[in-house]
Each structure stands twice: as structure tokens, then as C-alpha cells.
C-alpha positions as CSV (number, residue, x, y, z in Angstrom):
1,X,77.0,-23.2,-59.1
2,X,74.0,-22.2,-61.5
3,X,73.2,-25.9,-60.9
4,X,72.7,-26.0,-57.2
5,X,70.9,-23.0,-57.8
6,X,68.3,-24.5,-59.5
7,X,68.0,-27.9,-57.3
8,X,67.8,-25.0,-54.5
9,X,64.7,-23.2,-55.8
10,X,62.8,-26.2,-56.9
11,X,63.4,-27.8,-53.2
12,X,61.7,-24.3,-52.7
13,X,58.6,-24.9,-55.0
14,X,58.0,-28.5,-53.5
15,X,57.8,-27.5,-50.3
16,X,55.9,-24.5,-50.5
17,X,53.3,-26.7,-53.0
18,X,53.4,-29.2,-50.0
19,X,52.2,-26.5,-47.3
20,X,49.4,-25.2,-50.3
21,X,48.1,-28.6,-50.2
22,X,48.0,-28.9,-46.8
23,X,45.9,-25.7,-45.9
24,X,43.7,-26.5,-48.9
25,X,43.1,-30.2,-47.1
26,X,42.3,-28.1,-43.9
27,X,40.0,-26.1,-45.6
28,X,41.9,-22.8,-46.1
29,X,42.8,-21.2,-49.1
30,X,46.2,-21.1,-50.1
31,X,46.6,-17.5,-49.2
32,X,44.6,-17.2,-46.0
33,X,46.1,-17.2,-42.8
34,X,44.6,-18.6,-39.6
35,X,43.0,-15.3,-37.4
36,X,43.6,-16.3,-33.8
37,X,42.3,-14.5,-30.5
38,X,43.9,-15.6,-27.1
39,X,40.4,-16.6,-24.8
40,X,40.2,-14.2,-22.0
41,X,38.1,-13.1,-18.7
42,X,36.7,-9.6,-18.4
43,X,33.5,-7.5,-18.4
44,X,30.4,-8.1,-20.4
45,X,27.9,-5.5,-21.2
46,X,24.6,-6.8,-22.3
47,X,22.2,-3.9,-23.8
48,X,19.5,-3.6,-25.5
49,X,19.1,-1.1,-28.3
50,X,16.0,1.1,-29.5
51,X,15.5,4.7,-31.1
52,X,13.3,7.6,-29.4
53,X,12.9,11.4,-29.0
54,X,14.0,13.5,-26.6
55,X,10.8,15.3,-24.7
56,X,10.3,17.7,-22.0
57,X,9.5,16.4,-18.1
58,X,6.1,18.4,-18.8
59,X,4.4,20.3,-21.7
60,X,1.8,23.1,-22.0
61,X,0.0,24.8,-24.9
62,X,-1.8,27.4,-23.6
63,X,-4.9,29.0,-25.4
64,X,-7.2,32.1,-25.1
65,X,-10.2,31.5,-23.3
66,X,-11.9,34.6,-24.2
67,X,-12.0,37.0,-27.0
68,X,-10.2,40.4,-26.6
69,X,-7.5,42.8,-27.2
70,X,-4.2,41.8,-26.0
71,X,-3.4,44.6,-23.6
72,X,0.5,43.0,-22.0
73,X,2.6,40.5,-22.8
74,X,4.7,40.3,-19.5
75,X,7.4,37.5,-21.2
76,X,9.4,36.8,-24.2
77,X,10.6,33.7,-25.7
78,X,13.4,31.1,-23.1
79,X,11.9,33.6,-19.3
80,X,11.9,31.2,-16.9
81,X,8.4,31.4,-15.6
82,X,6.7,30.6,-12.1
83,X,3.7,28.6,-11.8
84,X,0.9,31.0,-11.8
85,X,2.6,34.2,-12.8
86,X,0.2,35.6,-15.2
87,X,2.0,35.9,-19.0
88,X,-0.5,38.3,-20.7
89,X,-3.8,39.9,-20.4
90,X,-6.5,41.6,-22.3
91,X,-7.9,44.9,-22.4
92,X,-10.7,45.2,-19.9
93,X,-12.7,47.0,-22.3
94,X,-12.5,44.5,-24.8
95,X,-13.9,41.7,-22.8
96,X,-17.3,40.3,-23.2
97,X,-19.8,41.6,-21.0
98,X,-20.0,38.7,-19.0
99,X,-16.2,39.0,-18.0
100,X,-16.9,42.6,-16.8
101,X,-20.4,41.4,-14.8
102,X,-18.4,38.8,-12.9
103,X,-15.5,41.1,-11.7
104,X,-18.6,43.4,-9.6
105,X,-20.2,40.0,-8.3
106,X,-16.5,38.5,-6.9
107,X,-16.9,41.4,-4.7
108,X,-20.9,41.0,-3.6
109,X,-20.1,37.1,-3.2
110,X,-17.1,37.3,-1.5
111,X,-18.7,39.8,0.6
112,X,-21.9,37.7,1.5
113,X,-19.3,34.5,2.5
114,X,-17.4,36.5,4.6
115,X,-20.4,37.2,6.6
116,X,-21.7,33.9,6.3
117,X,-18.5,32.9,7.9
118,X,-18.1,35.2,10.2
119,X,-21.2,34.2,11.6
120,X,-20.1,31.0,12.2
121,X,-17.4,31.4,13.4
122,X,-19.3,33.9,16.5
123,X,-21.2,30.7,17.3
124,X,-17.8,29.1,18.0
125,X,-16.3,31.5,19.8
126,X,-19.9,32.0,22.1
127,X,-19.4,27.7,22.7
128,X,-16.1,28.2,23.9
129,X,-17.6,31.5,26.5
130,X,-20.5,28.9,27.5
131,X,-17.6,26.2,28.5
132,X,-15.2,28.2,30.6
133,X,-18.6,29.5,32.7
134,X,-19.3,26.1,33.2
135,X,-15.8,25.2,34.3
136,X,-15.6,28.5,36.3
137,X,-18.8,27.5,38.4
138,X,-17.9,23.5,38.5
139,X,-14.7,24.7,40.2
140,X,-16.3,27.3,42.6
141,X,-18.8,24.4,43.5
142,X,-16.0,22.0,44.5
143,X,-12.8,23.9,45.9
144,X,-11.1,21.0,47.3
145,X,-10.5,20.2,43.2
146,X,-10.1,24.0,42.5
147,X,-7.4,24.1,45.6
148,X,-5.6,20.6,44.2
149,X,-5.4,22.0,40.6
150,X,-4.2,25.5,41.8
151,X,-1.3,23.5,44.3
152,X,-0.1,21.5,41.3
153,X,0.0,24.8,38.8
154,X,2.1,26.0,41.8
155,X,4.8,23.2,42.2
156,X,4.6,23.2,38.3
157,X,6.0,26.7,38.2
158,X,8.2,26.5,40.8
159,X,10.1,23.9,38.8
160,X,10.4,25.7,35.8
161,X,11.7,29.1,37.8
162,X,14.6,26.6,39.9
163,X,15.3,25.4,36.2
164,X,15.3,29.2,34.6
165,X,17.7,30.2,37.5
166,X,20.3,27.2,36.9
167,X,19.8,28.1,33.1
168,X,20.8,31.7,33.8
169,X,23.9,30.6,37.1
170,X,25.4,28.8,34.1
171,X,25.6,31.5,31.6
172,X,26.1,34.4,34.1
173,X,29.0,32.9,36.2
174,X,32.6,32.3,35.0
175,X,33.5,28.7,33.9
176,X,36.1,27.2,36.7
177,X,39.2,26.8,35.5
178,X,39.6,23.1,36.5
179,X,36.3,22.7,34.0
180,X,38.9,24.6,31.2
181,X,41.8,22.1,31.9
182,X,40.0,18.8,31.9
183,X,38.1,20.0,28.5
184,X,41.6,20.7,27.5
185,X,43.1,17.4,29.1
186,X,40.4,16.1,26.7
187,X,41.0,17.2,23.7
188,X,45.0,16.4,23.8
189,X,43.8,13.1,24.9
190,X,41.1,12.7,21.3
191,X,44.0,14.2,19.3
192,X,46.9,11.7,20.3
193,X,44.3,9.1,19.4
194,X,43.4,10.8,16.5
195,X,47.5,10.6,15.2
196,X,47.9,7.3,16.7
197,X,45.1,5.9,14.1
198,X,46.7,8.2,11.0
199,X,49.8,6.2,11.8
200,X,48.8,2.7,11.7
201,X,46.4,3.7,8.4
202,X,49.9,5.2,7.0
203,X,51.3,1.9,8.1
204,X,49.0,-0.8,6.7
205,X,49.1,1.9,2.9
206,X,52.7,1.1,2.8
207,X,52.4,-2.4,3.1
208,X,49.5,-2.8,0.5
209,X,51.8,-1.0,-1.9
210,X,54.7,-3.9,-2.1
211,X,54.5,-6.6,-3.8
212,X,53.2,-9.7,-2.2
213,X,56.1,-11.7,-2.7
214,X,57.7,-9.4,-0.2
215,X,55.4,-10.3,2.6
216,X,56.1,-12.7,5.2
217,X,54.4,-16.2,5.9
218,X,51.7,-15.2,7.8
219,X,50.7,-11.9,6.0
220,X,48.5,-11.4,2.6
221,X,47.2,-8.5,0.7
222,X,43.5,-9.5,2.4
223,X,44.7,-9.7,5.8
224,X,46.4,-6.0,5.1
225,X,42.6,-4.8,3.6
226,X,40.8,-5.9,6.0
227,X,43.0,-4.1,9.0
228,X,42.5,-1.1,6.9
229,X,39.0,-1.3,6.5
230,X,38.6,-1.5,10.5
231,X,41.4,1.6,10.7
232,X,39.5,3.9,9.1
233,X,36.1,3.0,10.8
234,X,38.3,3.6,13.7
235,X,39.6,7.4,12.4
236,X,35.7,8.0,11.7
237,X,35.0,7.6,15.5
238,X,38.1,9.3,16.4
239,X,37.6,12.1,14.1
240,X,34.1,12.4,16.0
241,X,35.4,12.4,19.3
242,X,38.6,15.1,18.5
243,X,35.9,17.3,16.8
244,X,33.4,16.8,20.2
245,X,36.2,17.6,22.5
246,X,37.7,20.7,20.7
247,X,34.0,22.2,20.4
248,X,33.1,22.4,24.5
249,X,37.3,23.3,25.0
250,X,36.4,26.5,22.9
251,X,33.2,26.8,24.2
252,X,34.4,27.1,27.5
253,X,37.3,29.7,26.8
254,X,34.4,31.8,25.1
255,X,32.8,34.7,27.8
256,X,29.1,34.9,27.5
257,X,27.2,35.9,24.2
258,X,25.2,39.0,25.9
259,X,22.2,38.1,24.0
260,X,21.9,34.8,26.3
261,X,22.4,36.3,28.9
262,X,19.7,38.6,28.5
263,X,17.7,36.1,27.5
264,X,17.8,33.6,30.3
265,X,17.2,36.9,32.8
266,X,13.9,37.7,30.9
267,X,12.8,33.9,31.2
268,X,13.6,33.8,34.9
269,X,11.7,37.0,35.2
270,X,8.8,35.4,33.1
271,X,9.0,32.7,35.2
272,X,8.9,34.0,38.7
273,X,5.9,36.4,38.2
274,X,4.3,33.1,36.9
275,X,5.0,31.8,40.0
276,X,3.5,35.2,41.5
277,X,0.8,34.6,40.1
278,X,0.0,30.9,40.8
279,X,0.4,31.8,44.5
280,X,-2.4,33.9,44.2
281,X,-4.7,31.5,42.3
282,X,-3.8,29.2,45.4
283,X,-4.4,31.6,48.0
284,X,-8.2,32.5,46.4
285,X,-8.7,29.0,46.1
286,X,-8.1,28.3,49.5
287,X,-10.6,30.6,50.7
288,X,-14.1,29.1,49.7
289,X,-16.3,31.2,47.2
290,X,-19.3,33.0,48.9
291,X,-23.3,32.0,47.6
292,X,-22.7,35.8,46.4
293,X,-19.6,34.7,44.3
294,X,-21.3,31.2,43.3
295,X,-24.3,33.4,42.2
296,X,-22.3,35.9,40.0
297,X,-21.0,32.6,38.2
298,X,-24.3,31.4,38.1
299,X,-26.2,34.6,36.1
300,X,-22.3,34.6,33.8
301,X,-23.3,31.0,33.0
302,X,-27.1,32.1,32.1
303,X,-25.7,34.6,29.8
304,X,-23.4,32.9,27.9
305,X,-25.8,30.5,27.2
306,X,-28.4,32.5,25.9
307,X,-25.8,34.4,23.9
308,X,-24.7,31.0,22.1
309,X,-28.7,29.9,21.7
310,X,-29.1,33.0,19.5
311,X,-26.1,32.2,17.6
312,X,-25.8,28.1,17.7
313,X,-27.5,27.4,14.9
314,X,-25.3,29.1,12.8
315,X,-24.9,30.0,8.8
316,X,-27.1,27.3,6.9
317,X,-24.7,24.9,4.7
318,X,-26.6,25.3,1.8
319,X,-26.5,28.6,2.1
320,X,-22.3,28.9,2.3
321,X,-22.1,26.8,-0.8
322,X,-24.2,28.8,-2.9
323,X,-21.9,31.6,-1.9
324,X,-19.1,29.4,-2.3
325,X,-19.8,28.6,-5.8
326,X,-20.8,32.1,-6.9
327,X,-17.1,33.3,-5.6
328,X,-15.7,30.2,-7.4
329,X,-17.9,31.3,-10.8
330,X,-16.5,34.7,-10.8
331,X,-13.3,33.8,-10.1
332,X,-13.2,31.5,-13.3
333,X,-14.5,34.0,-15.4
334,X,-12.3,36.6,-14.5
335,X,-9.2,34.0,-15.5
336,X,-10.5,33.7,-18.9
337,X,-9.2,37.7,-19.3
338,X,-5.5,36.3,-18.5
339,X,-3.4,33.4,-19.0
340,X,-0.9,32.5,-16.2
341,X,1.5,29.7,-15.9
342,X,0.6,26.2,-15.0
343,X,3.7,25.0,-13.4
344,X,7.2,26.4,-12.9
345,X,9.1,25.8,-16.3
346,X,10.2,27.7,-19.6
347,X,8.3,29.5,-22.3
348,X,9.6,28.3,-25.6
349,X,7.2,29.7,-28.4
350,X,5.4,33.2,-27.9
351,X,2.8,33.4,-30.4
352,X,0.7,36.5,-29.1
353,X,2.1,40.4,-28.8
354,X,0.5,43.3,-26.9
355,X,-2.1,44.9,-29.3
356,X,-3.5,41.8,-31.0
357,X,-7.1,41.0,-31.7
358,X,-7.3,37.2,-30.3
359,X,-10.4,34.8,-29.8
360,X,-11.0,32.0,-27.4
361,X,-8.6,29.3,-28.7
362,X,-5.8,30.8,-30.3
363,X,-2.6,29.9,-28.8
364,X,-0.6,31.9,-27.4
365,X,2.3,30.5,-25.7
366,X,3.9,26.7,-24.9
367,X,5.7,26.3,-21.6
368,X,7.9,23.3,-20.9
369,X,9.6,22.0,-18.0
370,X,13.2,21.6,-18.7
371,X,14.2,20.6,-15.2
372,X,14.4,17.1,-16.4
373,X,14.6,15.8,-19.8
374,X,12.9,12.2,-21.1
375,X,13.5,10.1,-23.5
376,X,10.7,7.7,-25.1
377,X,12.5,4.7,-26.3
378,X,10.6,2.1,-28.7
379,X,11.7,-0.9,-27.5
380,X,10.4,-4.4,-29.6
381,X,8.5,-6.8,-27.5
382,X,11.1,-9.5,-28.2
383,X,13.3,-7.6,-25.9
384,X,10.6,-5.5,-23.3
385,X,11.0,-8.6,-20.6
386,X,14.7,-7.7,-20.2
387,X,13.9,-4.0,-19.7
388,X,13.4,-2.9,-15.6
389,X,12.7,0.2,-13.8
390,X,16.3,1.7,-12.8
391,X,18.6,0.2,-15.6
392,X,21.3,2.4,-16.5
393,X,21.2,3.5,-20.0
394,X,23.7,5.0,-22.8
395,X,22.4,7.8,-25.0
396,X,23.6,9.3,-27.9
397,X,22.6,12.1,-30.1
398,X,23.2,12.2,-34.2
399,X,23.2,16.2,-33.3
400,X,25.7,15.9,-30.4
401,X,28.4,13.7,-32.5
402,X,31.2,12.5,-30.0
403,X,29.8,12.3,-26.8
404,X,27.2,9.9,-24.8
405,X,25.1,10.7,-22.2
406,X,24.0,8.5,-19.1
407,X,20.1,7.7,-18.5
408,X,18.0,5.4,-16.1
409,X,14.9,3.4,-16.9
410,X,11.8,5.3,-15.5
411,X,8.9,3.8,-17.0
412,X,8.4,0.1,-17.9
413,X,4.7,-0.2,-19.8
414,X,2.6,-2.8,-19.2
415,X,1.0,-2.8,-23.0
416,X,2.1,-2.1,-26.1
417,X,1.5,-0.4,-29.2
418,X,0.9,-2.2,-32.1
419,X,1.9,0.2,-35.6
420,X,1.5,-2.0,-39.1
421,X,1.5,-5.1,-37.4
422,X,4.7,-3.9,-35.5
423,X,4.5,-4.1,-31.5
424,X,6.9,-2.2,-29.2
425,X,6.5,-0.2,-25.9
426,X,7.6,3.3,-25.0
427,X,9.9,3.0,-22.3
428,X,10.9,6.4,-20.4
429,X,14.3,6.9,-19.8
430,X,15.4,9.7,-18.2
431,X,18.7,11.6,-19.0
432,X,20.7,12.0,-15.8
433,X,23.6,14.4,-17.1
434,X,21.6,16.8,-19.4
435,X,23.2,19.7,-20.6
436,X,22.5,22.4,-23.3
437,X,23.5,20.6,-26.2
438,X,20.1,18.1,-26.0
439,X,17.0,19.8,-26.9
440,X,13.3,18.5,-27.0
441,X,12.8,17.1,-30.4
442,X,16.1,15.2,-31.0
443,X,16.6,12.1,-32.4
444,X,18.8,9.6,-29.4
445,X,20.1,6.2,-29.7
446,X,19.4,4.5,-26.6
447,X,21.7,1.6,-25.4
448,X,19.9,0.0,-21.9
449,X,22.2,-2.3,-19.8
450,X,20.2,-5.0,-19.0
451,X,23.3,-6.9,-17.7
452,X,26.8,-6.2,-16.6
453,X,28.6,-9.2,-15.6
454,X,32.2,-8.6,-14.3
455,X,35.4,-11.0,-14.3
456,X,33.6,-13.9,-17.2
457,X,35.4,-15.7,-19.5
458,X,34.5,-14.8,-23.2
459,X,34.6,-15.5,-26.7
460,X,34.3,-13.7,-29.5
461,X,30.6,-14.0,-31.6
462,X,32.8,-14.6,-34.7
463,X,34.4,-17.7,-33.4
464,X,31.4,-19.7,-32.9
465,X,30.0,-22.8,-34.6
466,X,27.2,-25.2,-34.5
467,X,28.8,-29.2,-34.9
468,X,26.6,-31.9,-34.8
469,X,23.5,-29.9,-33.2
470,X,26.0,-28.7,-30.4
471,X,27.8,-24.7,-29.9
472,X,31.4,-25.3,-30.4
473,X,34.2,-23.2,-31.1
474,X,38.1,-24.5,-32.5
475,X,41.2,-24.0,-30.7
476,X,44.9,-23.9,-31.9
477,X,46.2,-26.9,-30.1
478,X,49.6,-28.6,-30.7
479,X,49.5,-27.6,-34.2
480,X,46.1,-28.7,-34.6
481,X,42.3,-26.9,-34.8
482,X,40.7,-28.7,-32.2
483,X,36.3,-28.3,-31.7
484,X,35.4,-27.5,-28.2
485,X,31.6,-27.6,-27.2
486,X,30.4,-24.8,-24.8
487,X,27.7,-24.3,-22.4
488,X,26.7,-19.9,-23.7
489,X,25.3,-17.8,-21.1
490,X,24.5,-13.9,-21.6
491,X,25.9,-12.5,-25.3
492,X,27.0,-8.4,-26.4
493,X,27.2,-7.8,-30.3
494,X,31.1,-8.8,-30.1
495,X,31.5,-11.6,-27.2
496,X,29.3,-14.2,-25.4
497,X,29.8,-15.7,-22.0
498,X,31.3,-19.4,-21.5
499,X,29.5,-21.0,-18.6
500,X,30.3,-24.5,-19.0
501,X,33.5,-26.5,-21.2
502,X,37.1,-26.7,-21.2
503,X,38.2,-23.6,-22.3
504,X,40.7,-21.8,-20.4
505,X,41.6,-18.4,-20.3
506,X,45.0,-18.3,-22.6
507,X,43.6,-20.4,-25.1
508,X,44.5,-19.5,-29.0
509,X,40.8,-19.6,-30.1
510,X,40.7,-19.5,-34.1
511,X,38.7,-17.0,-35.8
512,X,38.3,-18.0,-38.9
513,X,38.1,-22.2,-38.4
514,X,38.2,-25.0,-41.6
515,X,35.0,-25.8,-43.0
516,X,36.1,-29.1,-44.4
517,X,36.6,-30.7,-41.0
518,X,36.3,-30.7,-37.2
519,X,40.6,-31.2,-36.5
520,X,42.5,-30.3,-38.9
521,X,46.2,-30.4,-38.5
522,X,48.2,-27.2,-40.2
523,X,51.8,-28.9,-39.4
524,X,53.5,-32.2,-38.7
């Protein structure tokens, strides 16, 4: 028995030994084992990577302009803020005498435009006296056009009443009941449709939800889509129509809103004393004008016209500037005694309090727009041409461990910056799903998709090879590692895209291939 045993167990040792010299032959160490990965289709993700610092959409540092006594703060470190609401002021009677000058001569300037102005605009108003004398004597002078124009204004009027008294018949009288049924007729009508089309949609559901091998001959899953797709188009217009309909059916059962009603009688009240009116401006036109009337319109005329000669020429121009630009003076050196806000945003350092001693230049506050928050990305110039306006873009914070945040290429420069020999360009990605976690200031990892292919066949980056000048990888095959040369496309860190070869999805792709040859075979 002990004998067998022991021809057994060398048996054993021989043909273990055989397999070690086999997978040294191949290449492989006598304890490593083959790492395969089955070739396969999917998505590809191409990005490119670069570091940045998370800044505000806009940023302020805003400084004294004048030297004072800080009378009021009016905000405190994270207020929301408005652009132009004033922040802090100083103590009038700490201001530089200049200050205090300009605050009596905003009120002398402003007071010598306004009469500048004024002026001005009395010459345009005596112009516009001067024309409607001229058109009241033109008219008087021809009343065969006076009596046309007046006829028109009448028929013109006389429309709008018939159209104010339908407007108020419809609102004042009760809706027929033959109106009631048909708008109800309607509406059963739109919501049969309306059921008919959630039917067939239910229909055409059920059928995408069995298996294919279910259907018959002349049906496919395609067929069964498309149907769908022009269903529910359908239930949009339906939807549209059943809506339309029930809307005028209620709108008919409903009795007059009182407010219309009183409303469309003032308007054909309005409109009929319009009418009134334009009857008489027909009847005077009809009659012809007397040389007494023609000579009232005659000495209206001469005054109007020397009213506007002593007032045409006006302000002088120069002079309104100067006064202009002495209002505008003022102005600015009155805001040297405040500071207000620049834009809307949030005040996030407050370095002044009520009761300090401050001179022109010391800062005072920073405001920053938080509405949206930017990223400036580094990105080298190997990789800038792949980078476009609108990519998306994966962020992630060493502060915010955990979680990634979603961005979009705003800004592509057009030159770079060149540090220690070292060009890159500061791209501006924007982060599109901010929340309170990021802060200005933080370090983010930016990841931009520059490519996303879908449904590619792939292989792993740590499976390829380079055989006689050529990209190859090796295949399990019949017991043997066989080279296959590829055509690459796009590549991630992990896999690359196969354009062109014989590669299949399913195919045992080897890892970790021989070195000592191209085929190796690891059985017989």
C-alpha cells in the first residue's frame, strides 16, 4: 500500500513540475496566475483634470474716501445687502470743510438747473401753442378738409359705441341655454377623447412590458415605441382641447362678475358722449367760419408766436452743463462722507465700528456676491484645446469629503500664463448645485468631461501593449494567449476605446500577458 503511495505522490510532483515549466516557458512565474477581464461595451468618460479655488461671482473692498469720525454702521458681518444702500457714514462735523461747502452748493446748483430747464422746457411747450394755432387757422381756411376730418372722427366713434354696446348686450344679458348645452355637449365630447387616448397609451405600456419573444410576427418593441410616442402627442392635444372646452362650459354657467358689468356701462357711456361730441365738431364745421372768426385765429396765431420768439432760443447748452457738472461735483463729494453698496450681494468682513477715527483709504468692509460661485481651474496647455465653453464638470472639495458637485465651463482663455516656465490657463467653471458647505477660498478638484461616448467597446489601459511598433493586446483563446492589434480612439485613466480590430465583446482579454513571447500556449 505504502508503495503505491509513494509512485502516487511522485506521479504528483512530475506533473506539477511539468505545469511549472510550462508557465515559466510562457513567461509566468511559477506562482502567478493569468488576470483575465471579459472585453465589454459601455460608457466612456473622458476628463480632464486640474486644481483651482473656489471665488465669488463678484468681489468688493470698499475704502474710506474721506477722513472722519464714524458716526453709524448700519450692517454687521453675513446682512445681505442691496446695491446702493448706504453701510456707514461719518459724522458731519468731522468732515473736511470741503465736504460741508459742497452739501450748501448741491442745493444752489440744483437750483440754477432746474430753472435752466424749466426754461427750456417753456420754449417747448410755447412751439407746441404756435402749432395748434396754425392748424386751427389752416382748418378754418379750408372747411371742406375741417368738415371731412370732423365726418371721419364721427363714423370713427360711432363704431366704437356699436362695439361698447355689443360688449355690454353680452355681459348684461343671460347666456341661452342652447349656448350651455352645446358647451356642455363639448366638453363630454373632449373628455371621451381624452379616455379614449389614456386607453390605447395603457394599452401600448402593457405591451412594451412583455417580453419580445411573446410578440407576434409582425409586432417589435420599436413598432410598440413609436405608437407610443404619437399617443401621447395625441393626449397633449387632447388634454388642450378637454381643458378649452371645460373653461367656456363654466364660464357660461357663471352670472356676471358686477365689476364688468359696470365697467362695460361706463365705456358705453364714455363712448356715446364721444359721439356727442363729435356731432357737434361736425355740425360747426359744416357751417363756414366768419372773417370775424378767421380773424380771432389770426391775432391767436400772432400771439403765440411772439410768445415762442421770446422764449425759442432757449437755456444756452454751455450753460446747462456747467450747472450739470457743478450738481455732479457736489454730489461726488458728498459720497465721500458714506460708503454704500456697489451691487446686491453679502458683506463678509466689517472692519470699521461706529465711533472710529478713519482716514481716506482704510477699509472698511468687503462685499461679495454669492449668488453664484466660480471656480478658476489651471488647466496645462497640453490639454486647453480639449476644454469648450459649456462642458459639464465634476468638482470636489478636500473640505467637503464624500460628495461631488456638478459645474459647467464658463470661460475658455484665449492666452495663457506662463509661472517658472510653466504655462496653463484659468478656465472658469461655474458650480451649478452650490450649497453652504463650499465657501470662497477652498481648494476643488475639478474633473471636465471633454467626452462622453455611450455603448463603445473597451479595454482596460492595463492590458495594452506595443508589438512590433503596433498597439496590441492578448487574448485567452483555445488555451492559448493570442496578440490582437487595435485601432485606439478616446482613453479615461482605466479604459480606452477600440475603433478598429477583431475584438469582440465576450472576449477573455489577459491582464497581465507573457513577456517571453507573442502566443504562448498555457495547456495541451
Amino acid at each position: 500500500m505504502k508503495k503505491i503511495l509513494f509512485i502516487l505522490a511522485g506521479i504528483a510532483i512530475l506533473v506539477l513540475g511539468w505545469f511549472a515549466l510550462q508557465r515559466v516557458r510562457a513567461g509566468l512565474s511559477a506562482d502567478e496566475e493569468l488576470q483575465i477581464e471579459a472585453a465589454s461595451r459601455g460608457e466612456l468618460k473622458v476628463t480632464v483634470s486640474a486644481d483651482g479655488a473656489v471665488r465669488s461671482n463678484q468681489s468688493a473692498l470698499l475704502e474710506w474716501q474721506a477722513a472722519g469720525s464714524v458716526e453709524q454702521v448700519n450692517v454687521s458681518l453675513g446682512d445681505p445687502v442691496t446695491k446702493d444702500q448706504v453701510l456707514a457714514a461719518l459724522d458731519d462735523t468731522s468732515l473736511s470743510q470741503s465736504i460741508i461747502l459742497a452739501q450748501a452748493d448741491l442745493v444752489s446748483a440744483q437750483r440754477e438747473l432746474d430753472d435752466l430747464l424749466s426754461s427750456q422746457l417753456q420754449s417747448a411747450q410755447r412751439r407746441q401753442q404756435v402749432e395748434q394755432a396754425q392748424q386751427a387757422l389752416e382748418d378754418a381756411r379750408n372747411p371742406q378738409m375741417l368738415q371731412a376730418e370732423a365726418q371721419r372722427k364721427v363714423a370713427e366713434v360711432q363704431k366704437a359705441v356699436d362695439l361698447a354696446e355689443l360688449n355690454y348686450e353680452i355681459i348684461a344679458k343671460p347666456v341661452p341655454q342652447t349656448a350651455i348645452d352645446q358647451a356642455r355637449a363639448n366638453l363630454l365630447v373632449a373628455e371621451r377623447v381624452l379616455k379614449n387616448t389614456d386607453r390605447n397609451i395603457a394599452r401600448v405600456n402593457k405591451k412594451l412590458k412583455k417580453d419580445e419573444s411573446d410578440y407576434f410576427f409582425f409586432e417589435s418593441r420599436d413598432l410598440y415605441k413609436q405608437i407610443l410616442e404619437g399617443l401621447e402627442n395625441k393626449r397633449r392635444r387632447d388634454q388642450r382641447q378637454y381643458d378649452d372646452a371645460l373653461e367656456k362650459y363654466n364660464s357660461l354657467l357663471e352670472p356676471p362678475d358686477p365689476l364688468d358689468l359696470v365697467i362695460a356701462e361706463g365705456n358705453l357711456a364714455l363712448k356715446q358722449a364721444e359721439l356727442r361730441q363729435a356731432l357737434v365738431d361736425l355740425e360747426r364745421a359744416n357751417n363756414s367760419p366768419t372773417p370775424g372768426e378767421i380773424a380771432v385765429l389770426e391775432a391767436q396765431l400772432a400771439d403765440a408766436e411772439r410768445e415762442w420768439q421770446r422764449l425759442r432760443e432757449g437755456s444756452n447748452p454751455v450753460e446747462i452743463a456747467a450747472a450739470q457738472a457743478r450738481v455732479d461735483a457736489a454730489q461726488a463729494a458728498l459720497k465721500r462722507s458714506y460708503l454704500s453698496a456697489p451691487f446686491d450681494g453679502v458683506i463678509t468682513a466689517v472692519n470699521t465700528q461706529a465711533g472710529d477715527q478713519v482716514s481716506a483709504g482704510s477699509r472698511a468692509f468687503r462685499l461679495d456676491d454669492l449668488s453664484r460661485l466660480l471656480v478658476d481651474a489651471r488647466v496645462s496647455e497640453i490639454d486647453i484645446n480639449k476644454i469648450q465653453v459649456g462642458q459639464a464638470a465634476i468638482l470636489s472639495f478636500d473640505s467637503v469629503p464624500g460628495k461631488q458637485y456638478t459645474g459647467t465651463v464658463l470661460e475658455v482663455p484665449v492666452v495663457g500664463e506662463s509661472l517658472l516656465d510653466v504655462v496653463s490657463y484659468k478656465v472658469v467653471v461655474e458650480i451649478t448645485e452650490a450649497d453652504e458647505q463650499v465657501r470662497p477660498g477652498m481648494t476643488a478638484s475639478v474633473e471636465v468631461v471633454v467626452d462622453d461616448l455611450q455603448d463603445v467597446l473597451l479595454v482596460p489601459n492595463r492590458a495594452l501593449r506595443i508589438r512590433d511598433g503596433e498597439r496590441v493586446i492578448y487574448i485567452l483563446k483555445d488555451g492559448e494567449v493570442v496578440p490582437i492589434p487595435l485601432k485606439l480612439g478616446s482613453a479615461s485613466d482605466a479604459y480606452t476605446q477600440v475603433l478598429e480590430g477583431s475584438l469582440n465583446p465576450g472576449d477573455q482579454i489577459v491582464l497581465n500577458p507573457p513577456s517571453s513571447s507573442s502566443t504562448s500556449s498555457i495547456s495541451e
